[in-house]
PDB file of N, CA, C and O in Angstrom:
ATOM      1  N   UNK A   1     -15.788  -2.020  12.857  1.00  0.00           N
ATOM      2  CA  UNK A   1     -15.825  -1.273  11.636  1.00  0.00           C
ATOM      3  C   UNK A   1     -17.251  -1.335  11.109  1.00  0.00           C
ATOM      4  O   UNK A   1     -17.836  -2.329  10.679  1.00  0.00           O
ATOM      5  N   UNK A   2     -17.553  -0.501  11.185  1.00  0.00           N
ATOM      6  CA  UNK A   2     -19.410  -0.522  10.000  1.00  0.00           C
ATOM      7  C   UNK A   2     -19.037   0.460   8.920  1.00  0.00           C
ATOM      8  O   UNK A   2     -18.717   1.603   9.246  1.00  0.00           O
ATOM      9  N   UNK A   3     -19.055   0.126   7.771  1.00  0.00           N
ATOM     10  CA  UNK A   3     -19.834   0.769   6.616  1.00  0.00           C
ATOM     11  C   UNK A   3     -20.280  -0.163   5.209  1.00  0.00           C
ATOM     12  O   UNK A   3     -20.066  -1.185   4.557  1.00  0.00           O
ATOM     13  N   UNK A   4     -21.194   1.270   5.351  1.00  0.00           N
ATOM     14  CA  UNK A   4     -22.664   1.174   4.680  1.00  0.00           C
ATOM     15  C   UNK A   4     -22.314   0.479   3.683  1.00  0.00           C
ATOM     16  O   UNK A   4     -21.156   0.115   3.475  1.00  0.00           O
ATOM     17  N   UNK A   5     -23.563   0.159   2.769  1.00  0.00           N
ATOM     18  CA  UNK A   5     -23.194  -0.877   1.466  1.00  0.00           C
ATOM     19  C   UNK A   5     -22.621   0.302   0.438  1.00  0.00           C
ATOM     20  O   UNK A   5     -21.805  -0.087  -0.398  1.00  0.00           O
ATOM     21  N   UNK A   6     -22.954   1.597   0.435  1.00  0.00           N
ATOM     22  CA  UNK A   6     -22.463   2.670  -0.580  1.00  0.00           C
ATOM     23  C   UNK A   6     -20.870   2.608  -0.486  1.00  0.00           C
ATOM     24  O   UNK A   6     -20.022   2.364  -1.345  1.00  0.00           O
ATOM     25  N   UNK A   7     -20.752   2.992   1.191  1.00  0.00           N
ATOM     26  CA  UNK A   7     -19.041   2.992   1.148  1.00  0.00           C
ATOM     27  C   UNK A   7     -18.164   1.996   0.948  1.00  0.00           C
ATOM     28  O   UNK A   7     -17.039   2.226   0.503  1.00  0.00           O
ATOM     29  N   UNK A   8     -18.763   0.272   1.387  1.00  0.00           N
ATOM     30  CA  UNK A   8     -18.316  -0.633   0.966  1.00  0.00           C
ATOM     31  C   UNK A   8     -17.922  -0.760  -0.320  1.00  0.00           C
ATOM     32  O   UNK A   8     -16.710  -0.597  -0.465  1.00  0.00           O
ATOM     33  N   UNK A   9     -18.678  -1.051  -1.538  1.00  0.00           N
ATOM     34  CA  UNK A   9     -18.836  -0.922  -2.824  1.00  0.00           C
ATOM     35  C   UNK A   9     -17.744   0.343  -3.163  1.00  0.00           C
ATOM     36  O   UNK A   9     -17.151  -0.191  -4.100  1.00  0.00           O
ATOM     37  N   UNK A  10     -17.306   1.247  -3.055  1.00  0.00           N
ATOM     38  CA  UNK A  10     -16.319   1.987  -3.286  1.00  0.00           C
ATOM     39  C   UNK A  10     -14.818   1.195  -2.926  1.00  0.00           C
ATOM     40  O   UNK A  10     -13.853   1.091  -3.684  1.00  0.00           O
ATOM     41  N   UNK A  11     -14.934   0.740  -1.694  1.00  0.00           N
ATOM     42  CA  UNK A  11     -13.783  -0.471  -1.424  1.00  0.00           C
ATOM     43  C   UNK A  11     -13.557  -1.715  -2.470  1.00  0.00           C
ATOM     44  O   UNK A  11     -12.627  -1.990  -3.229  1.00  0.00           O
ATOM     45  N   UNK A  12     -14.577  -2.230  -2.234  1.00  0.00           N
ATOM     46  CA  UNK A  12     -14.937  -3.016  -3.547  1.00  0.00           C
ATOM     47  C   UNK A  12     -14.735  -2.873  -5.018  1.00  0.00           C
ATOM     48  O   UNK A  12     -14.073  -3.678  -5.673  1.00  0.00           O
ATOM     49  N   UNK A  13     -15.169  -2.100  -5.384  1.00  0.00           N
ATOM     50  CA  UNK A  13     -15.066  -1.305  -6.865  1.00  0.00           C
ATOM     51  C   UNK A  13     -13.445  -0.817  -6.874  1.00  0.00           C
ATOM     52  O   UNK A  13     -13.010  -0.896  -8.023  1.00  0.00           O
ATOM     53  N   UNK A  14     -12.463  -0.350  -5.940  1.00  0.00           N
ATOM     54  CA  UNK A  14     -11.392  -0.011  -6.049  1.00  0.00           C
ATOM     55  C   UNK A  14     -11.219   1.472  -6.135  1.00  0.00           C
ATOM     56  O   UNK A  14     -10.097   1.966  -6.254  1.00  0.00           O
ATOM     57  N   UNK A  15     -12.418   2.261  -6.072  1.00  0.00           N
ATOM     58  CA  UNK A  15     -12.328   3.638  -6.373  1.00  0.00           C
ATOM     59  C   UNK A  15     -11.669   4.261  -5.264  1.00  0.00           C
ATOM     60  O   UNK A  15     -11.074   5.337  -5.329  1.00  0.00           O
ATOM     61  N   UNK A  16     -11.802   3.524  -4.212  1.00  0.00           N
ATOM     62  CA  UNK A  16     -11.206   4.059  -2.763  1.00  0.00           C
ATOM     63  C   UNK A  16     -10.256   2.568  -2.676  1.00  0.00           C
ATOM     64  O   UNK A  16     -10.580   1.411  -2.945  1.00  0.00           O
ATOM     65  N   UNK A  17      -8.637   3.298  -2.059  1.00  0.00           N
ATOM     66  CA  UNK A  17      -7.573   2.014  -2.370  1.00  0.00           C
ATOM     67  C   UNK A  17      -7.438   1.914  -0.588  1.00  0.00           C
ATOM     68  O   UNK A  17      -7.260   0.781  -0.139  1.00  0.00           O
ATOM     69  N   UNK A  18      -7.499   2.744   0.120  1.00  0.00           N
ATOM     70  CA  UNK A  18      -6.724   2.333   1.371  1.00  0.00           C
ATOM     71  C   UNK A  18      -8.064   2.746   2.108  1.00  0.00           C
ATOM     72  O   UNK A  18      -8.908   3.554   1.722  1.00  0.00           O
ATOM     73  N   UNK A  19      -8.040   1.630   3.812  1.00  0.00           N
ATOM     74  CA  UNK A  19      -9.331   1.872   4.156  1.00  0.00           C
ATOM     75  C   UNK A  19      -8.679   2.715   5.774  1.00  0.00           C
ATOM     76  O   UNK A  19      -7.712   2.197   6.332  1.00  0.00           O
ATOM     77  N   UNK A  20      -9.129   3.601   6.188  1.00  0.00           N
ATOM     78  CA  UNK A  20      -8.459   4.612   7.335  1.00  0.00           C
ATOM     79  C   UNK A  20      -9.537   4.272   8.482  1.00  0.00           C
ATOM     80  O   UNK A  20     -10.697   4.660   8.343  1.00  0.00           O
ATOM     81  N   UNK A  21      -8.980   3.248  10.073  1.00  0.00           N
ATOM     82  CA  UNK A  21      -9.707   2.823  10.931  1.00  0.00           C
ATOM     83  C   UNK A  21      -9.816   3.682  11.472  1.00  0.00           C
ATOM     84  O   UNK A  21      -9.705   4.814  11.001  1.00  0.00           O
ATOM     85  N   UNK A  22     -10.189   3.275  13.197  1.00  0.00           N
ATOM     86  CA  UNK A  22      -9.712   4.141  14.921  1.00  0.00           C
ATOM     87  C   UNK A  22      -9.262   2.857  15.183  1.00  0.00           C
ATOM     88  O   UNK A  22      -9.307   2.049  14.256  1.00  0.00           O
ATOM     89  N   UNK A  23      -8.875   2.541  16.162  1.00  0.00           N
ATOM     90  CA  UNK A  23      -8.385   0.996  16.999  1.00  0.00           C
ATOM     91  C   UNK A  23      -9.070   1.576  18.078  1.00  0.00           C
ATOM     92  O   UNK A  23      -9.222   2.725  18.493  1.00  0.00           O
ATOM     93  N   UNK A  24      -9.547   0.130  18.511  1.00  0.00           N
ATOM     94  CA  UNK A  24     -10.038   0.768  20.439  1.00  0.00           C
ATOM     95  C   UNK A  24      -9.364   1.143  21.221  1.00  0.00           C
ATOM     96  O   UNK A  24      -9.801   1.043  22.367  1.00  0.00           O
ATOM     97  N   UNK A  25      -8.038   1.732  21.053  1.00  0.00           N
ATOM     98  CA  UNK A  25      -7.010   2.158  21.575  1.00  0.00           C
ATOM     99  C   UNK A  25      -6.834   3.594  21.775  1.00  0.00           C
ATOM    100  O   UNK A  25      -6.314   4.233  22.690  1.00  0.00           O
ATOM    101  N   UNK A  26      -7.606   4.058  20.289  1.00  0.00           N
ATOM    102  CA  UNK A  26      -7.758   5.648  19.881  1.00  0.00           C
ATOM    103  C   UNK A  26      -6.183   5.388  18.322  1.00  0.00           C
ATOM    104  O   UNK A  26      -5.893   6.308  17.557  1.00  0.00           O
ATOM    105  N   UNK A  27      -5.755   4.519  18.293  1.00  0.00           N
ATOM    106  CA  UNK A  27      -4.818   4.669  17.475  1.00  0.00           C
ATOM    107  C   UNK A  27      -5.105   4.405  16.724  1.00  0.00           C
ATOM    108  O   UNK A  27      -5.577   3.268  16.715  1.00  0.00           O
ATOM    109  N   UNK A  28      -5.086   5.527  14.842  1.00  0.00           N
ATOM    110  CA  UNK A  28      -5.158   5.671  13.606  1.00  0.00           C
ATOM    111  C   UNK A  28      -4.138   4.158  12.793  1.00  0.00           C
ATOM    112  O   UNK A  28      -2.983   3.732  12.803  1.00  0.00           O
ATOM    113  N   UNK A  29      -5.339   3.846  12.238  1.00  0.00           N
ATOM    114  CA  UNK A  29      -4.619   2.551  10.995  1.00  0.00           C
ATOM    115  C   UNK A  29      -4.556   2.747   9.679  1.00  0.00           C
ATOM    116  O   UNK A  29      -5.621   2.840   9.067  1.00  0.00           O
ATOM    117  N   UNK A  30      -3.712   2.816   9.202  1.00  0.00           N
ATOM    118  CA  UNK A  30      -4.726   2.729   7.370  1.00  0.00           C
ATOM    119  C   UNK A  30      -3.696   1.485   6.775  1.00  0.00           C
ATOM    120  O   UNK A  30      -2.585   1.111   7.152  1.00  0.00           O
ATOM    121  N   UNK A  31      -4.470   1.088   5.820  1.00  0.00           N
ATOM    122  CA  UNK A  31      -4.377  -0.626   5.227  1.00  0.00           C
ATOM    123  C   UNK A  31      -4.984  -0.591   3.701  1.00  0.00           C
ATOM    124  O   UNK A  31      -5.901   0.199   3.475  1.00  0.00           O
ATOM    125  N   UNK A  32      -4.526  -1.370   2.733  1.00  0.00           N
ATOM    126  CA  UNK A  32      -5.343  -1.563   1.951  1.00  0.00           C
ATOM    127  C   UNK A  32      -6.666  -1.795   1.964  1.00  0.00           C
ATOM    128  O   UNK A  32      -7.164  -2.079   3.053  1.00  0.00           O
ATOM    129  N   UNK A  33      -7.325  -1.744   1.055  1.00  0.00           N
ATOM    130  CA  UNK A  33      -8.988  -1.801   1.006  1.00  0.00           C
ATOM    131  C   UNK A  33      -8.789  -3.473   0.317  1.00  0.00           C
ATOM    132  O   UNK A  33      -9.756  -4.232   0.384  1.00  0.00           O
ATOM    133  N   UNK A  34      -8.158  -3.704   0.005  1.00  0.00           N
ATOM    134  CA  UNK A  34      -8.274  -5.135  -0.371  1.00  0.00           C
ATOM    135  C   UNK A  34      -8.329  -6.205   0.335  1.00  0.00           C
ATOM    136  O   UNK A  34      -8.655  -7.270  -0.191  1.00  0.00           O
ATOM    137  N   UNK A  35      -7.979  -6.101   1.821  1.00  0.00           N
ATOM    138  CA  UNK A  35      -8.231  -6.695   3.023  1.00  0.00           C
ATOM    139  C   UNK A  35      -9.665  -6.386   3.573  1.00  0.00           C
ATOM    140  O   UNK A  35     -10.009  -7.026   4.567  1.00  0.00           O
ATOM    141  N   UNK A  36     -10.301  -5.726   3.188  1.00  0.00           N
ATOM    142  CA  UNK A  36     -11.745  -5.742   3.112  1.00  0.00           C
ATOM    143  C   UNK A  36     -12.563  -6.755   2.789  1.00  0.00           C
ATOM    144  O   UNK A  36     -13.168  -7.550   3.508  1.00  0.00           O
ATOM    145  N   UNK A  37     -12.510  -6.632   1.607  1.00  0.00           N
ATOM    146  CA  UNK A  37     -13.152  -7.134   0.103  1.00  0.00           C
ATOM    147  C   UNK A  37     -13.777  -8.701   0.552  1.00  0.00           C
ATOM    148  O   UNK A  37     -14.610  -9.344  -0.087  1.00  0.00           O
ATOM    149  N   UNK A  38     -13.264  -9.010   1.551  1.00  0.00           N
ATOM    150  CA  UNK A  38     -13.531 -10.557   1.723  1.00  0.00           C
ATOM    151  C   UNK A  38     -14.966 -10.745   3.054  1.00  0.00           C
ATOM    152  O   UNK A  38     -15.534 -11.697   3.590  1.00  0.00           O
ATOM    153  N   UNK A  39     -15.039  -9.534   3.109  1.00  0.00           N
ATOM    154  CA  UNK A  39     -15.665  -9.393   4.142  1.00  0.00           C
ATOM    155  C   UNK A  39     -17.449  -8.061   4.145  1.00  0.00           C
ATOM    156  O   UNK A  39     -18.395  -7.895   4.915  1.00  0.00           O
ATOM    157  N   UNK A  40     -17.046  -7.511   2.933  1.00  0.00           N
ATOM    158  CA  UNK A  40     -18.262  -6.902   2.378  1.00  0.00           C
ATOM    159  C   UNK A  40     -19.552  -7.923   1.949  1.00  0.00           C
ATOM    160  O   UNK A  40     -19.194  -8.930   1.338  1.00  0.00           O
ATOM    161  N   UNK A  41     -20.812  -7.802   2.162  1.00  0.00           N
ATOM    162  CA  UNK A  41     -21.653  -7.935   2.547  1.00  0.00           C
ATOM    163  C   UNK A  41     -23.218  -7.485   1.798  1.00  0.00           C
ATOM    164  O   UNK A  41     -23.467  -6.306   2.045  1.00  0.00           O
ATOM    165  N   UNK A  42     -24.090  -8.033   1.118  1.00  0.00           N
ATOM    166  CA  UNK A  42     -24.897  -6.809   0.547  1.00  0.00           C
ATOM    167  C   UNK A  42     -25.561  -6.255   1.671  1.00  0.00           C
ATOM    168  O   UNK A  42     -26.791  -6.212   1.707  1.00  0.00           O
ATOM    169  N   UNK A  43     -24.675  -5.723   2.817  1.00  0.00           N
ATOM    170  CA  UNK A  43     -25.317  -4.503   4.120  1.00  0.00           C
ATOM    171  C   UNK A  43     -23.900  -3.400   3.788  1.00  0.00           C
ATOM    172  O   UNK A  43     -23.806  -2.173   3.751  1.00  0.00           O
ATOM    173  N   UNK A  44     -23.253  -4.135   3.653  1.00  0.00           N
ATOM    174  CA  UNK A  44     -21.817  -3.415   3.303  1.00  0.00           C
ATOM    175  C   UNK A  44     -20.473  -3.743   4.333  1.00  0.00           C
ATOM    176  O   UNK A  44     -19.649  -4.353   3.653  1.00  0.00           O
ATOM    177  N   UNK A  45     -20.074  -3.587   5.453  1.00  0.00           N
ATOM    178  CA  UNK A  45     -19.201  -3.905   6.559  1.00  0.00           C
ATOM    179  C   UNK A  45     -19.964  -3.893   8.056  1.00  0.00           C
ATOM    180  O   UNK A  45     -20.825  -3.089   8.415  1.00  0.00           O
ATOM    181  N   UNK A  46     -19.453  -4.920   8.765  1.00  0.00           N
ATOM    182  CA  UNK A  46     -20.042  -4.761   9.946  1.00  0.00           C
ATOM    183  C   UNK A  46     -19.326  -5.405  11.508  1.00  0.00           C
ATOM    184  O   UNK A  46     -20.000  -6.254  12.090  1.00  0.00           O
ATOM    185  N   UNK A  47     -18.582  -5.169  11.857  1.00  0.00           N
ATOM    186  CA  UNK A  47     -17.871  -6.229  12.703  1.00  0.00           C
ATOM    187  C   UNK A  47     -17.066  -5.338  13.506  1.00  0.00           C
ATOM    188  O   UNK A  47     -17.100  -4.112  13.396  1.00  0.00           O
ATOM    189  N   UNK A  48     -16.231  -6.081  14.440  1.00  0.00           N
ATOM    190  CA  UNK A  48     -15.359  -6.035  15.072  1.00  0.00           C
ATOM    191  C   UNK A  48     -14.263  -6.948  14.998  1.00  0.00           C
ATOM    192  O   UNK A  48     -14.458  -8.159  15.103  1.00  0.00           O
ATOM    193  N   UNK A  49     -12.773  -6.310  14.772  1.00  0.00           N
ATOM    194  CA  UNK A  49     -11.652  -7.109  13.420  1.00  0.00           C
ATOM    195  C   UNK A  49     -10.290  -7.028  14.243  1.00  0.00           C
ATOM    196  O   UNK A  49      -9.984  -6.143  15.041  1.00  0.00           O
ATOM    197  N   UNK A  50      -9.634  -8.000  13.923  1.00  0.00           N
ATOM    198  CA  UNK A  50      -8.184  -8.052  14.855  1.00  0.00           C
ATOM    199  C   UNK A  50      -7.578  -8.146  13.352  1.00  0.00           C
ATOM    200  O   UNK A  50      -7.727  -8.859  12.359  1.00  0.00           O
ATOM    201  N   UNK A  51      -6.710  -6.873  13.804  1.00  0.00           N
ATOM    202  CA  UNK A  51      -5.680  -6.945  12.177  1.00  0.00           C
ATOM    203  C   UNK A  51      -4.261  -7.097  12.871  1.00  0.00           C
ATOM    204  O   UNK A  51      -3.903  -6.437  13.846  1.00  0.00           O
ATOM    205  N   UNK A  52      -3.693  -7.824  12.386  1.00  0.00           N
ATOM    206  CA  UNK A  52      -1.888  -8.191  12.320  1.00  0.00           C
ATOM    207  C   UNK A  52      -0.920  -7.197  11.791  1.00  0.00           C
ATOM    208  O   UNK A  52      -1.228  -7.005  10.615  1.00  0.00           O
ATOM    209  N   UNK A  53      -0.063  -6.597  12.064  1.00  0.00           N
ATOM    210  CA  UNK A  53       0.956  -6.338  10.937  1.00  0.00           C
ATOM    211  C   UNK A  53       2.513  -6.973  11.293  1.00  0.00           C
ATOM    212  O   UNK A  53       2.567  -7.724  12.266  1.00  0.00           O
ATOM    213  N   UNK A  54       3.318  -6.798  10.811  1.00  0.00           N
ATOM    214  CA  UNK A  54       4.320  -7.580  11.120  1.00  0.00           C
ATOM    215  C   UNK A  54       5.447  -6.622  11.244  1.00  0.00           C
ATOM    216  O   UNK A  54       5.288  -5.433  10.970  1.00  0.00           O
ATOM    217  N   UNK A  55       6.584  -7.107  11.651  1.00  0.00           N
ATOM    218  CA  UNK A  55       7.803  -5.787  12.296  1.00  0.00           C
ATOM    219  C   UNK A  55       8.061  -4.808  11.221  1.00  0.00           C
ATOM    220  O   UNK A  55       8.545  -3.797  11.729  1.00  0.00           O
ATOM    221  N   UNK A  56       7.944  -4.704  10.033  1.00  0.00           N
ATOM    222  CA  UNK A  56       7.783  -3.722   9.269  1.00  0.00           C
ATOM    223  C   UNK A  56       6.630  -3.044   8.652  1.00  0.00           C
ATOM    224  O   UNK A  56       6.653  -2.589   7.508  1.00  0.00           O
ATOM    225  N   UNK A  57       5.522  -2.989   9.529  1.00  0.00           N
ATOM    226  CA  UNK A  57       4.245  -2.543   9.896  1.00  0.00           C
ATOM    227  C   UNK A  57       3.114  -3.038   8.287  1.00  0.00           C
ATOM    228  O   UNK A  57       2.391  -2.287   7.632  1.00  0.00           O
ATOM    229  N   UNK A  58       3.364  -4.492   8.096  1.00  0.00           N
ATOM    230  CA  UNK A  58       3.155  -4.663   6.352  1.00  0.00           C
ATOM    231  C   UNK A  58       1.667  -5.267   6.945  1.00  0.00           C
ATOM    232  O   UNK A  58       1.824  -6.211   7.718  1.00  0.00           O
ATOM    233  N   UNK A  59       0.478  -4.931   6.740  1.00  0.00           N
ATOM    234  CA  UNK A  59      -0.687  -6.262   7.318  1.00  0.00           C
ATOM    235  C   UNK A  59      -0.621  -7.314   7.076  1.00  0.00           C
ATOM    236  O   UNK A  59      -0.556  -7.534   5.867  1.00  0.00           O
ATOM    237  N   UNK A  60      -0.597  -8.441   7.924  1.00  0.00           N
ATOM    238  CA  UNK A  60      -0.369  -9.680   7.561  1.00  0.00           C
ATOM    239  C   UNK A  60      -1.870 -10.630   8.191  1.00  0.00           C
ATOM    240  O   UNK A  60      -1.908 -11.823   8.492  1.00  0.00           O
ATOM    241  N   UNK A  61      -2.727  -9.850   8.230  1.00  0.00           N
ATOM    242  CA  UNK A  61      -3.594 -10.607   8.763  1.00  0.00           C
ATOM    243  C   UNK A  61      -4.995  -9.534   9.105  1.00  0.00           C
ATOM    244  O   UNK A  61      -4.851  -8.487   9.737  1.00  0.00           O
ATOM    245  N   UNK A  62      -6.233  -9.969   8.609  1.00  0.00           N
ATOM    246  CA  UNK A  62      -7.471  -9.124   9.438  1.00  0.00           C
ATOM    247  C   UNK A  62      -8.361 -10.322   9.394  1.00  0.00           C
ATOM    248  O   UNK A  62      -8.626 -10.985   8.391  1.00  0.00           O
ATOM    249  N   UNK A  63      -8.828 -10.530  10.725  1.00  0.00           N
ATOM    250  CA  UNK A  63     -10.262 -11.300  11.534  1.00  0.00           C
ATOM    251  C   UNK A  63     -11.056 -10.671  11.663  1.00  0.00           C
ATOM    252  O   UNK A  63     -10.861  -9.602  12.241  1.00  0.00           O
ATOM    253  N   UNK A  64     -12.588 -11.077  11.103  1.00  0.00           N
ATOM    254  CA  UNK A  64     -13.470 -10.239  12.120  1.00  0.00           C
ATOM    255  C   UNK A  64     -13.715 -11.317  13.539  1.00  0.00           C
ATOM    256  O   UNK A  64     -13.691 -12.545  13.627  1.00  0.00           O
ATOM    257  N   UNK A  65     -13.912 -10.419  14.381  1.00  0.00           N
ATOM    258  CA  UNK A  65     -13.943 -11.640  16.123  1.00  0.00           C
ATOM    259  C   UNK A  65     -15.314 -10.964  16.716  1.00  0.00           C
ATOM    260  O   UNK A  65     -15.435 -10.829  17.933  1.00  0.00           O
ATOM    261  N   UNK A  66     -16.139 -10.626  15.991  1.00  0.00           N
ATOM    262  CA  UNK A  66     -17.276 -10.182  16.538  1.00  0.00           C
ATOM    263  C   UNK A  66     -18.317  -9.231  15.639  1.00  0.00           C
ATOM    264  O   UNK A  66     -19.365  -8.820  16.139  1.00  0.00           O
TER     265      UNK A  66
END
């Protein structure tokens, strides 16, 4: 995931609520932006992230692993 410190700060700030991935799979995610927040940066986002969800597709978990 990379973004910038502008788009971060919108995550951050709350103005933007849900954050919309790719997976290296090609498969579409979207998640709260509040599972972010722990991980913004003054560059803004930058990593590579293993997210969890659980049998009723709820996120229960995001790593960055790289």
């Amino acid at each position: 995931m990379q973004l910038s410190r502008d788009e971060a700060m919108r995550y951050y700030q709350g103005t933007a609520t849900s954050v919309v991935v790719r997976a290296e799979n090609g498969q579409r995610l979207q998640f709260p932006a509040e599972h972010i927040r722990p991980f913004i940066d003054q560059h803004g986002v930058n990593g590579v992230f293993k997210i969890s969800f659980d049998n009723d597709n709820k996120l229960i978990g995001l790593k960055r692993i790289g």
